[in-house]
C-alpha positions in Angstrom: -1.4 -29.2 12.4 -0.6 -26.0 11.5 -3.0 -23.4 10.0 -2.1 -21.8 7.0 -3.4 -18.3 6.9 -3.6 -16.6 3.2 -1.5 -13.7 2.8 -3.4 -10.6 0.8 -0.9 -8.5 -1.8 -4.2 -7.3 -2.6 -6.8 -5.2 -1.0 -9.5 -8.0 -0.8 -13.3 -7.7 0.0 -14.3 -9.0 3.5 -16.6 -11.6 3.8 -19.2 -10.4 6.8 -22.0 -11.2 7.5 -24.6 -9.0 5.2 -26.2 -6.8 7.9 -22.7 -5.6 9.7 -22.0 -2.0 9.3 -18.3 -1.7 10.2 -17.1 1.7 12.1 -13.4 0.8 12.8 -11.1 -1.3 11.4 -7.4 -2.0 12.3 -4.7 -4.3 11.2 -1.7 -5.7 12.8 1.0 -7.8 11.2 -0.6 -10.5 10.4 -4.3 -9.7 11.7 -7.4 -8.0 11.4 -10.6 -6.8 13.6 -13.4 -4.7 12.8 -16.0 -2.8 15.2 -19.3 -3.4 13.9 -21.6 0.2 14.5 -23.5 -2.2 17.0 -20.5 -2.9 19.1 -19.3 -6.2 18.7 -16.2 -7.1 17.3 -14.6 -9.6 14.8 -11.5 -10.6 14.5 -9.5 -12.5 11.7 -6.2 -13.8 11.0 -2.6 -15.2 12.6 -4.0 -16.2 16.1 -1.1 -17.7 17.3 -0.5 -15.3 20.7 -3.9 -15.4 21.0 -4.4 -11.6 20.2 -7.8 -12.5 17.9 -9.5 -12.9 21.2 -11.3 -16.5 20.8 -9.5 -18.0 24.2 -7.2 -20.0 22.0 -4.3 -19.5 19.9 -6.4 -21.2 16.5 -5.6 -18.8 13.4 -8.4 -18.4 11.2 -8.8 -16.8 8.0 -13.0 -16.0 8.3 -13.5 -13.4 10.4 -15.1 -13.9 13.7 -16.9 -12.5 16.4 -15.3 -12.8 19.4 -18.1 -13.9 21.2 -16.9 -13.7 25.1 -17.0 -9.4 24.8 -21.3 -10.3 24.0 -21.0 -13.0 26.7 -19.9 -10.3 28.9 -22.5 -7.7 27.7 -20.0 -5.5 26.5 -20.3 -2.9 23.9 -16.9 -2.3 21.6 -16.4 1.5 20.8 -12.6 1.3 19.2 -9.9 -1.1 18.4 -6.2 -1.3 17.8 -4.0 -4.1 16.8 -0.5 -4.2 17.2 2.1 -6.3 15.8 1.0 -9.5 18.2 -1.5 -7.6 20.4 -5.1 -6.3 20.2 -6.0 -3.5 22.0 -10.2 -3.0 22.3 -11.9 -0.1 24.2 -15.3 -0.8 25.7 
C-alpha cells in the first residue's frame, strides 16, 4: 500500500473548504500547507517523514487540517516547509 500523490506541472486551484481565507502558504518538495487568517493550518501532500503533521506518515492529496495544533488551542501565525520538514510558528 503505497499512496500515490498527483504531481502538479500546473498551477492548480485548491480545494478548501469555502469559508477559509488563506494568509500564508508554503511549499516544500513534495508538500503543501496553508495558514488560514483564523489560525489553523492545513496541510497536503508527500507525508512520508511525517512533516504534514497528522501523527502518521499517510500522504494525502486533500488538504487537511492538522487537527492536534486546535486540539492544543493553538493559534498558527506562519509556516515554512522545507524539503522533508515543516516549520510552523504559533
Amino acid at each position: 500500500g503505497t499512496a500515490f500523490i498527483s504531481i502538479q506541472a500546473f498551477p492548480a486551484l485548491l480545494d478548501l473548504p469555502q469559508d477559509l481565507e488563506v494568509s500564508v502558504v508554503s511549499c516544500g518538495s513534495r508538500h503543501t500547507a496553508v495558514v488560514t487568517r483564523g489560525g489553523e493550518l492545513y496541510t497536503w501532500g508527500w507525508g512520508k517523514y511525517g512533516q504534514l503533521g497528522h501523527g502518521n506518515n499517510v500522504s494525502s492529496d486533500q488538504a487537511r487540517r492538522v487537527e492536534h495544533l486546535v486540539a492544543e488551542g493553538l493559534r498558527v501565525e506562519d509556516v515554512v516547509c522545507g524539503p522533508w520538514t515543516t516549520y510552523v510558528r504559533v
